[in-house]
C-alpha positions in Angstrom: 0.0 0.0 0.0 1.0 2.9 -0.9 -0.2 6.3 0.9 1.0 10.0 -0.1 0.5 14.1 0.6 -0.1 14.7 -3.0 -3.7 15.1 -2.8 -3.4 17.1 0.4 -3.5 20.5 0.3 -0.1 22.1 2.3 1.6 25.5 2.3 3.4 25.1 -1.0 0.6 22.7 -3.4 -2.9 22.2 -3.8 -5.2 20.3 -6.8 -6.6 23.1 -8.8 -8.5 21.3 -11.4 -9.6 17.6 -12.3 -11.2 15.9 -15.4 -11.5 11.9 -15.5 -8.3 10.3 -14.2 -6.3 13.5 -14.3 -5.9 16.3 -11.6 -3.6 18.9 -11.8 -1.4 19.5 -8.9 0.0 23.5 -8.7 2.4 25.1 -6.4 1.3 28.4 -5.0 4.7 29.5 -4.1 8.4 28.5 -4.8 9.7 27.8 -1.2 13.0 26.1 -2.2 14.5 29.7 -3.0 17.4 31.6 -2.2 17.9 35.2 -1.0 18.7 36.3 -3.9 16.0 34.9 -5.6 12.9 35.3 -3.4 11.6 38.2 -4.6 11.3 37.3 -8.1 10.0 34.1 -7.4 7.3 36.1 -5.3 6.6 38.1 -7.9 6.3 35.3 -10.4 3.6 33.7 -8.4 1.5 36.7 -7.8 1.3 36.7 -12.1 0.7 33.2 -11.7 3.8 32.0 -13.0 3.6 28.5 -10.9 5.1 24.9 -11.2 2.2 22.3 -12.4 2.3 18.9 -12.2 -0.1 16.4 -14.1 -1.5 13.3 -11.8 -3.3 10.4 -13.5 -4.6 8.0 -11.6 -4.9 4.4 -13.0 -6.9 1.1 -11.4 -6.5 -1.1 -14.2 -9.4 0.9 -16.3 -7.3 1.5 -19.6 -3.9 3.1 -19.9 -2.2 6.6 -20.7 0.0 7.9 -23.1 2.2 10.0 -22.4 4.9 12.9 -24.3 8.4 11.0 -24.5 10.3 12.1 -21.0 7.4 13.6 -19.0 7.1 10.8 -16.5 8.4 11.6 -13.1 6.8 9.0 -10.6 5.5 5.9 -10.6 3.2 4.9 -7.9 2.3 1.4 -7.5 2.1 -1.3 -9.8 2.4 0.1 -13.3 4.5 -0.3 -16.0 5.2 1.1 -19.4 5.2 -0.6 -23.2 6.3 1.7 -26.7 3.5 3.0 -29.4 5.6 1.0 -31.7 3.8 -2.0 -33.5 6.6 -3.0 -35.8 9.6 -1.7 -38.3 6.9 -0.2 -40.5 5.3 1.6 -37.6 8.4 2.7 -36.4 9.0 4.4 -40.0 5.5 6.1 -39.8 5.8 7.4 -36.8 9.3 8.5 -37.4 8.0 10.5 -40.4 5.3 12.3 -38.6 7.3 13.1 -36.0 9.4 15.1 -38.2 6.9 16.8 -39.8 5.2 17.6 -37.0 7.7 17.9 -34.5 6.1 15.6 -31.8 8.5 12.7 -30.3 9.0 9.5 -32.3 7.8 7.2 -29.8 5.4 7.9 -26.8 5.2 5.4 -24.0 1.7 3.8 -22.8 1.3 3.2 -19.3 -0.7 0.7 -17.4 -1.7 -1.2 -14.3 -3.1 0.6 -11.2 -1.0 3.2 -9.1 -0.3 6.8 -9.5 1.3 8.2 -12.3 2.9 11.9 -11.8 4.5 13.9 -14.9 7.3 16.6 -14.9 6.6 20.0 -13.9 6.1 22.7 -15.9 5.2 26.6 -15.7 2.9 26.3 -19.2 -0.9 26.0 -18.4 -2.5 22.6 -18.6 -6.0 22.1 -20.3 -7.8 18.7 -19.5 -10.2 18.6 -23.0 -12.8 16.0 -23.3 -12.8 14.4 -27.3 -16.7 14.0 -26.4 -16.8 18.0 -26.8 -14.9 18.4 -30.2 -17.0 15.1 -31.7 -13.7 13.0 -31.0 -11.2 14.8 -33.1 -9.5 17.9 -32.9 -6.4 19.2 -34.3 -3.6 21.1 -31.9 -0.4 23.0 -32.7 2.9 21.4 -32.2 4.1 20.8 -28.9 1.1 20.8 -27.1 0.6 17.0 -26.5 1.3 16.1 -23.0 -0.6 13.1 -22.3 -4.1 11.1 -23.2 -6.3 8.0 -22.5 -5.1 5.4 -24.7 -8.7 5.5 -26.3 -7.1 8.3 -28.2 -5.2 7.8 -31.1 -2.7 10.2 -32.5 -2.4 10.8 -36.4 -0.7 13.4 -38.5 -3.0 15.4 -40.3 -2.2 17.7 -43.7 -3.4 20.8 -44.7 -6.1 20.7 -47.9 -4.6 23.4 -49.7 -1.0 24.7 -49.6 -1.9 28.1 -49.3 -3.1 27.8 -45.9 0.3 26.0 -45.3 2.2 28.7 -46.6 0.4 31.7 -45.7 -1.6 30.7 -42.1 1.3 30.5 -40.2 0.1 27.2 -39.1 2.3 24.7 -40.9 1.8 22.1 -43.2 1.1 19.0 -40.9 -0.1 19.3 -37.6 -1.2 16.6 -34.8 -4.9 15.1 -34.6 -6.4 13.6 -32.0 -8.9 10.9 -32.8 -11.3 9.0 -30.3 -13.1 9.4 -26.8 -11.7 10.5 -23.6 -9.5 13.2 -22.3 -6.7 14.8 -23.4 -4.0 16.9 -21.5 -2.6 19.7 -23.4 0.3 22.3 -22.6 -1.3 25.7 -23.3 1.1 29.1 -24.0 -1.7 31.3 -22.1 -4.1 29.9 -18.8 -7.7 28.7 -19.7 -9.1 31.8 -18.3 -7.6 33.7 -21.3 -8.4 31.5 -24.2 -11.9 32.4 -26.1 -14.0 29.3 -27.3 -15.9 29.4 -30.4 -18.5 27.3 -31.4 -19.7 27.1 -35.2 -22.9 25.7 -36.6 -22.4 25.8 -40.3 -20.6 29.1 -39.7 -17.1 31.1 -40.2 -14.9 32.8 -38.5 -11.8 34.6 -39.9 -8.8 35.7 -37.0 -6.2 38.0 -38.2 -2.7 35.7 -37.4 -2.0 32.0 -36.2 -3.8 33.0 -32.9 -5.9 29.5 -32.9 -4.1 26.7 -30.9 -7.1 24.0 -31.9 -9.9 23.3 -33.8 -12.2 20.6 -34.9 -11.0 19.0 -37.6 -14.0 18.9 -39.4 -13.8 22.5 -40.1 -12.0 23.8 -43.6 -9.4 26.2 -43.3 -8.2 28.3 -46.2 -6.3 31.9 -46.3 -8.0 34.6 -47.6 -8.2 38.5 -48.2 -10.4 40.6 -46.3 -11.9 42.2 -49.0 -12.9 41.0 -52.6 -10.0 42.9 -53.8 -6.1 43.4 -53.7 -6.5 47.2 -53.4 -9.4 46.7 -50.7 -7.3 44.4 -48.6 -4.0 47.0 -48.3 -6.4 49.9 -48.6 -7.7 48.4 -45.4 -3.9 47.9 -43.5 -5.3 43.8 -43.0 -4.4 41.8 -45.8 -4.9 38.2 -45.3 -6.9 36.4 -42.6 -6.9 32.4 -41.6 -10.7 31.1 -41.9 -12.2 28.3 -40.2 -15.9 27.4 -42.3 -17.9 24.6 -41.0 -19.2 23.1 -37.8 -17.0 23.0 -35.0 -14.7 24.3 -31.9 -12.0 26.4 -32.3 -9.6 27.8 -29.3 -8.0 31.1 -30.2 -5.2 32.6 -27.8 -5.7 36.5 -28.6 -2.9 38.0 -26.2 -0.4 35.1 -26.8 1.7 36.8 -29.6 1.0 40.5 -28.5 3.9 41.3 -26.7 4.4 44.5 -28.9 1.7 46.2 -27.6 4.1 47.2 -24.4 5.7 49.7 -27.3 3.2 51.4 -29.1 4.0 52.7 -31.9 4.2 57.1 -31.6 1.9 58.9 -33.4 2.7 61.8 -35.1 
C-alpha cells in the first residue's frame, strides 16, 4: 500500500482542477529559493507564473499515453510498453514526427497506481474528445498526455496556401477517439476564447488558434474582394475556419508588442 501528501493540500501545493483520471497538482509559491531569488519568485507567483504537475490515476481501467520524457513517478504497480507495433510503424511514426515535430515514440502506461508527470510553468488544459465530436487538431508541442482510447495521427493541410500563408504549418497533430486529453497551453484557460460554429465562419487576423475541430476547412484569404481593398484596409490576409466545429484562439499570446506602441505623429 501505498499512501502519499499529493492530494493534500499544504503550504506550498494544492489540486486546482480535475477531469476523469487527471488532476492537476500546482504550487502556489516556490519555497526552495534563495535570498537572492525570493523576490522574483514572489513576484512570479503573484502573475501566476507557478510549477504544475499532471497526476493520472490508473486502477486497471485502460492506460495513458504520455509525451516521451514527461514521467516523473510511478506509484504502484504500473508499468510502461512503446507505441511502436513493428519496423513499418516505427517508420510512420518516425515521419510524422518530423513533420510535425512531436516525439518519435510515446510510451503507454498501465496497471493501477499513480502516475505523476514533470513539472512545468505552461498552463495545462484537460479537454474532453466528447466535446470536439472526438477529433481535434492542436499545434505542435502541445501534446502532454491522453487516455489510450485516443489515437494520434498526422493530419495535412487541404490546400498549400493555408500552409504557406496561415502560419500554421503544413502537418499538424490530430487527435482521434473518446476521452481526455492533456494539453500544454502558451496562455491559462481563463484567457483563451472558445468558439463554437454551426455551419458558420470565423476569420482571425494571425496563427492566434491553438485548436480546432478537424471537421472544419481552413483556407487563407483576403479581407476584402479585392487586392486594393485588402491593403487599402492595413489587413491583408486572414486564416478562416468554415464549418461546424470548436475552435480555441489565444488573442494576447503573440502581443507582446503592444508594451511599445508605436508614436503617433
Amino acid at each position: 500500500m501505498i499512501r502519499t501528501n499529493l492530494f493534500q493540500p499544504t503550504e506550498a501545493h494544492k489540486i486546482v482542477a480535475k477531469k476523469g483520471r487527471y488532476s492537476l497538482l500546482e504550487y502556489d509559491k516556490d519555497l526552495s529559493v534563495t535570498p537572492e531569488s525570493a523576490s522574483t519568485a514572489f513576484f512570479a507567483s503573484q502573475m501566476n507564473v507557478k510549477k504544475r504537475q499532471v497526476i493520472a490515476e490508473l486502477n486497471n481501467d485502460g492506460g495513458v499515453i504520455l509525451q516521451a520524457g514527461a514521467m516523473q513517478l510511478m506509484l504502484g504497480t504500473l508499468h510502461a510498453a512503446t507505441n511502436i507495433k513493428g519496423a513499418g510503424d516505427l517508420m510512420k511514426k518516425f515521419v510524422g514526427s518530423k513533420v510535425t515535430g512531436e516525439t518519435t515514440i510515446k510510451p503507454r502506461y498501465e496497471g493501477t497506481g499513480l502516475l505523476v508527470l514533470e513539472p512545468t510553468y505552461r498552463y495545462i488544459l484537460f479537454e474532453d474528445l466528447s466535446n470536439w465530436n472526438g477529433n481535434m487538431v492542436i499545434e505542435d508541442g502541445m501534446f502532454l498526455a491522453c487516455d489510450d482510447s485516443i489515437s494520434m495521427k498526422v493530419t495535412a493541410r487541404t490546400t498549400i496556401s493555408s500552409a504557406v500563408l496561415g502560419g500554421e504549418g503544413l502537418f499538424n497533430t490530430a487527435l482521434t477517439g473518446t476521452g481526455i486529453a492533456v494539453l500544454e497551453s502558451p496562455v491559462p484557460a481563463e484567457e483563451l476564447i472558445v468558439v463554437d460554429l454551426d455551419k458558420d465562419v470565423i476569420r482571425i487576423d494571425g496563427n492566434m488558434a491553438i485548436a480546432w475541430s478537424k471537421s472544419l476547412e481552413f483556407t487563407v484569404e483576403r479581407t476584402t474582394r479585392t487586392l486594393v481593398g485588402s491593403a487599402a484596409s492595413g489587413e491583408g490576409l486572414v486564416n478562416v475556419y468554415r464549418g461546424t466545429g470548436r475552435v480555441l484562439i489565444a488573442p494576447v499570446a503573440n502581443n507582446r508588442s503592444i508594451a511599445t506602441p508605436k508614436p503617433t505623429k
